[in-house]
N, C-alpha and C positions, 0 to 999 in steps of 0.2 A: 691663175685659173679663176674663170667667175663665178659665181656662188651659182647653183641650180635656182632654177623655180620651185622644187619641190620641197616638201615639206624637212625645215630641219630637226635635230636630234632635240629632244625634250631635255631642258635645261633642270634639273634638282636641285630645290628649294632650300640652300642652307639650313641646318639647321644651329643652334646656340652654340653645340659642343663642335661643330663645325668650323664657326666664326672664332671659338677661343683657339681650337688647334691652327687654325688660318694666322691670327694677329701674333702668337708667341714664333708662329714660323716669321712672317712677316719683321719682329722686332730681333729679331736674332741674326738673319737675315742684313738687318741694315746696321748693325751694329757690329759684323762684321765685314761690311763695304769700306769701313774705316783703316781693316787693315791689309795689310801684301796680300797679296795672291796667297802664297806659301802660308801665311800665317793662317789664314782663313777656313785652307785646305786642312789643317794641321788641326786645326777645334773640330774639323768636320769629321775626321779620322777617329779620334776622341770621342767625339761622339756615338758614331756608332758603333764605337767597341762597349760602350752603354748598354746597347742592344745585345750583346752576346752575355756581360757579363759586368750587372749583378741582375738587368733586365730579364737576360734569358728569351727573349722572342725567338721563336721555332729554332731554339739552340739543340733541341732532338734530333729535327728535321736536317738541319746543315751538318751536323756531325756524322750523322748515319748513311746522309746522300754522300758525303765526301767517304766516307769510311769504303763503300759499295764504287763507288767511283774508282778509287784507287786502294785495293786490297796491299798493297804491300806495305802500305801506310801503319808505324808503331800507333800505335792510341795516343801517345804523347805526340802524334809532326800531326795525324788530325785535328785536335785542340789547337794547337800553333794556327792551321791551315784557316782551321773557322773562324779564330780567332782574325784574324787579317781580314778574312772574307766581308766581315761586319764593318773592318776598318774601311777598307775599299768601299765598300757600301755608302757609309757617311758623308766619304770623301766625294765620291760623285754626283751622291746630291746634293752637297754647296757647288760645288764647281758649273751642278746645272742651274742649281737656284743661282748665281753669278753671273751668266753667261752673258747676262744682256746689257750688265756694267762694263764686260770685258771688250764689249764689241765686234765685228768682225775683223778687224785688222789684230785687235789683239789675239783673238781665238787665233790667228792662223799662225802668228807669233811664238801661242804655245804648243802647235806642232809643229817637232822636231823633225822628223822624218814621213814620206809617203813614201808608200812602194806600189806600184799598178797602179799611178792617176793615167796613165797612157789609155789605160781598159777603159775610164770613164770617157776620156776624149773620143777615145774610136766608137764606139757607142752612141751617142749622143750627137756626133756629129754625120751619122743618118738619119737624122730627123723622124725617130721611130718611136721615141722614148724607148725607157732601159726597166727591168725591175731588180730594185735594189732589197737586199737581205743581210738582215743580221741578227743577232741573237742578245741575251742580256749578257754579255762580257766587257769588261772594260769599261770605257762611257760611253755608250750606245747614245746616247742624245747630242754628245758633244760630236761622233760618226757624223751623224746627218748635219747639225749645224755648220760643220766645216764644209758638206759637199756645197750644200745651199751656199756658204760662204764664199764659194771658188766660182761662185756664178751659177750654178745647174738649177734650171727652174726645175724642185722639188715636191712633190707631195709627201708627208707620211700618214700613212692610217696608226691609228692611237686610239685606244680603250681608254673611256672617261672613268675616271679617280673618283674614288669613292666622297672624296670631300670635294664637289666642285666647286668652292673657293681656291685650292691646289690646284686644280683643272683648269682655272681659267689662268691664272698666273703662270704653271708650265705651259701652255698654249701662246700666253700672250708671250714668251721669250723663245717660242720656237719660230714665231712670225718675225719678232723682231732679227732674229739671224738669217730670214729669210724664206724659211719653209712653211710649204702650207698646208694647214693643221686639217685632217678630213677625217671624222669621226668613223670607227669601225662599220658602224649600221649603217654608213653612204659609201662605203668602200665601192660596193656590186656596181651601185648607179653609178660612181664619180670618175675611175679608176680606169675605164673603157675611152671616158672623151680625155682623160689626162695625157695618155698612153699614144690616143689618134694626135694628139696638140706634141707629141715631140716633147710629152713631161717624164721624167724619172718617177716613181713610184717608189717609195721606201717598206719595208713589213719587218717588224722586229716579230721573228719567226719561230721563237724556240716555246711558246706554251700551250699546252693541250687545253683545250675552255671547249668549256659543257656546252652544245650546241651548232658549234663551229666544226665547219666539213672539214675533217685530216685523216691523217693514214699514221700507222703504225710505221716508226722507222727506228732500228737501233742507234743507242745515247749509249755510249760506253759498257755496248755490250746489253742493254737489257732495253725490250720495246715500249718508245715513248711515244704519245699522241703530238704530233706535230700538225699545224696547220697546210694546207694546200692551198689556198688560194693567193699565195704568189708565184709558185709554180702555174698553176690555172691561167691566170690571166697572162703571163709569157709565153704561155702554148698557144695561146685562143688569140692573140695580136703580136705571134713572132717577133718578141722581142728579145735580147739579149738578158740572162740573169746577171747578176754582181753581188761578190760577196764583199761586203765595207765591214770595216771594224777597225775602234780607235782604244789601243793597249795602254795604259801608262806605264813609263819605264821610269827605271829606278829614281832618276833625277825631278822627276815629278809633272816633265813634260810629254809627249805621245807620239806614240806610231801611230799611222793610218795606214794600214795593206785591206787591198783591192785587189782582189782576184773573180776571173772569169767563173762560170759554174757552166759546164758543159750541159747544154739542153736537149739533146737530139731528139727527131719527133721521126716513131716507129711506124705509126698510124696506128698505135694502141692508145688513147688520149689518154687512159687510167694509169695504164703502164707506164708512160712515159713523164705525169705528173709524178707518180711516186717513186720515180728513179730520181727526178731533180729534190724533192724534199729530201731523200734519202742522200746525193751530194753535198747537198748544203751545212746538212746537219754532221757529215762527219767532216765539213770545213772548218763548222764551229768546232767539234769536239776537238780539233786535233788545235786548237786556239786555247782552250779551258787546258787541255792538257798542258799549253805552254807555261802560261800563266794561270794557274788552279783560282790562285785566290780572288783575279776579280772577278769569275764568274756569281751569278745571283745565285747561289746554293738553299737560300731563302724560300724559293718556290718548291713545291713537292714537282719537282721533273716525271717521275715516273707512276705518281698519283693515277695518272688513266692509261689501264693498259689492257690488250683482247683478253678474253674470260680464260683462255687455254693457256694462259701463260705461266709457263714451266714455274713450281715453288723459289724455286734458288733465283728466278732471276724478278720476282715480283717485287713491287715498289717495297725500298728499304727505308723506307720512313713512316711507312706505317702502323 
């Protein structure tokens, strides 16, 4: 897709503590390009159990989301849970920090299985473009990199990182697999001519952000701010939804299942957006429930929720 003429997103002036976090990612990063795949993944795992523990970053947060998530859970298999959680975590951002040594023939290499590429061919092969959904479970990055991989000329909308030296290195290995990087704040303009060109549109779907149009939808039982506007724009350019999501299984290679998201349009355009966000989100839930531990438990999920919302089911991490 070609760049607009319109103005682009304002680029953020590194700053020192920036460039120091950038070059230790950077040196760590190339020093483990040196070894296997497996081995790499394996520091990265390590790594972020770092993070859980003796770090402790939002070790509150993910223990009490998972606790609320799944109530039958002993206090001892939560600690186990979160603890993995953190692993998983690490582990998918070497694997995404790698992605672009791996290449696309190796990326598709390391999935093992697809279930519904059929949904993407049918799809795409009416020339309508499709919008693709997924949540942060599994490797959400390595999802897209494979569709783009398989050929689908892709977009995804992507929030810029706080340290754009990160920003620009995950960007630059999301183009190098093929997909093209289009900042949240050009979504509205960009996402209409992507749509009319016969492009797929990717939205990683699952976080409520201050300012952003969404609807309340239940997340394992308690209402979570979810985003609307990839529902929105499937309603308003009749396109097909798709639910993508790439799991890691035991062996340390991936499923990727593809499933349809039924969209029917009521002539209520409200109604009918927040039936599709409310599908999507208990496609995800019922993926997190498969596999608990690589969901991002890390976010406060149910941090924004309407003011009348019952005591017992109000955000448990706060």
């Amino acid at each position: 897709m070609s760049k607009s003429a319109g103005k682009e997103p304002a680029v953020k002036k590194p700053t020192l503590a920036h460039r120091a976090e950038y070059y230790a990612m950077r040196t760590t990063i190339g020093g483990l390009g040196a070894l296997s795949w497996e081995a790499a993944c394996k520091f990265g795992a390590k790594l972020g159990a770092l993070g859980y523990r003796p770090l402790g970053i939002r070790k509150r947060v993910v223990e009490r989301q998972i606790a609320a998530a799944f109530p039958d859970l002993s206090p001892a298999a939560v600690v186990s849970l979160a603890r993995e959680s953190y692993e998983h975590l690490g582990r998918a951002f070497i694997e995404t920090a790698l992605l672009d040594s791996l290449g696309k023939d190796g990326l598709q290499k390391l999935v093992e299985t697809v279930d519904g590429w059929e949904e993407i061919e049918e799809v795409m092969s009416k020339g309508k473009g499709a919008v693709l959904v997924t949540g942060h479970i599994g490797n959400w990055e390595l999802a897209g990199a494979y569709v783009a991989a398989r050929g689908v000329p892709l977009d995804v909308i992507v929030r810029g990182m706080a340290n754009p030296l990160f920003d620009a290195y995950i960007n630059h290995t999301r183009e190098v697999m093929g997909m093209t990087v289009v900042h949240d704040s050009e979504a509205v303009r960009r996402t209409p001519r992507s749509l009319r060109g016969g492009r797929a549109v990717a939205f990683v779907a699952d976080q409520g952000v201050l300012g952003l149009a969404s609807t309340f939808v239940p997340f394992f039982g308690r209402p979570a701010k979810t985003p609307r506007g990839a529902a929105v724009f499937a309603l308003r350019f009749d396109v097909p939804v798709v639910f993508v999501v790439a799991l890691r299984k035991p062996n340390g290679r991936y499923r990727i299942v593809i499933e349809r998201i039924e969209a029917p349009q009521t002539g209520d355009r409200d109604r009918d957006v927040d039936a599709i966000v409310a599908r999507f989100t208990q496609t995800l839930e019922k993926w997190v429930r498969a596999v608990p531990a690589q969901y991002f438990w890390q976010h406060r999920r149910w941090r924004r929720q309407p003011p009348d919302t019952p005591p017992e089911l109000r955000d448990p991490s706060a």
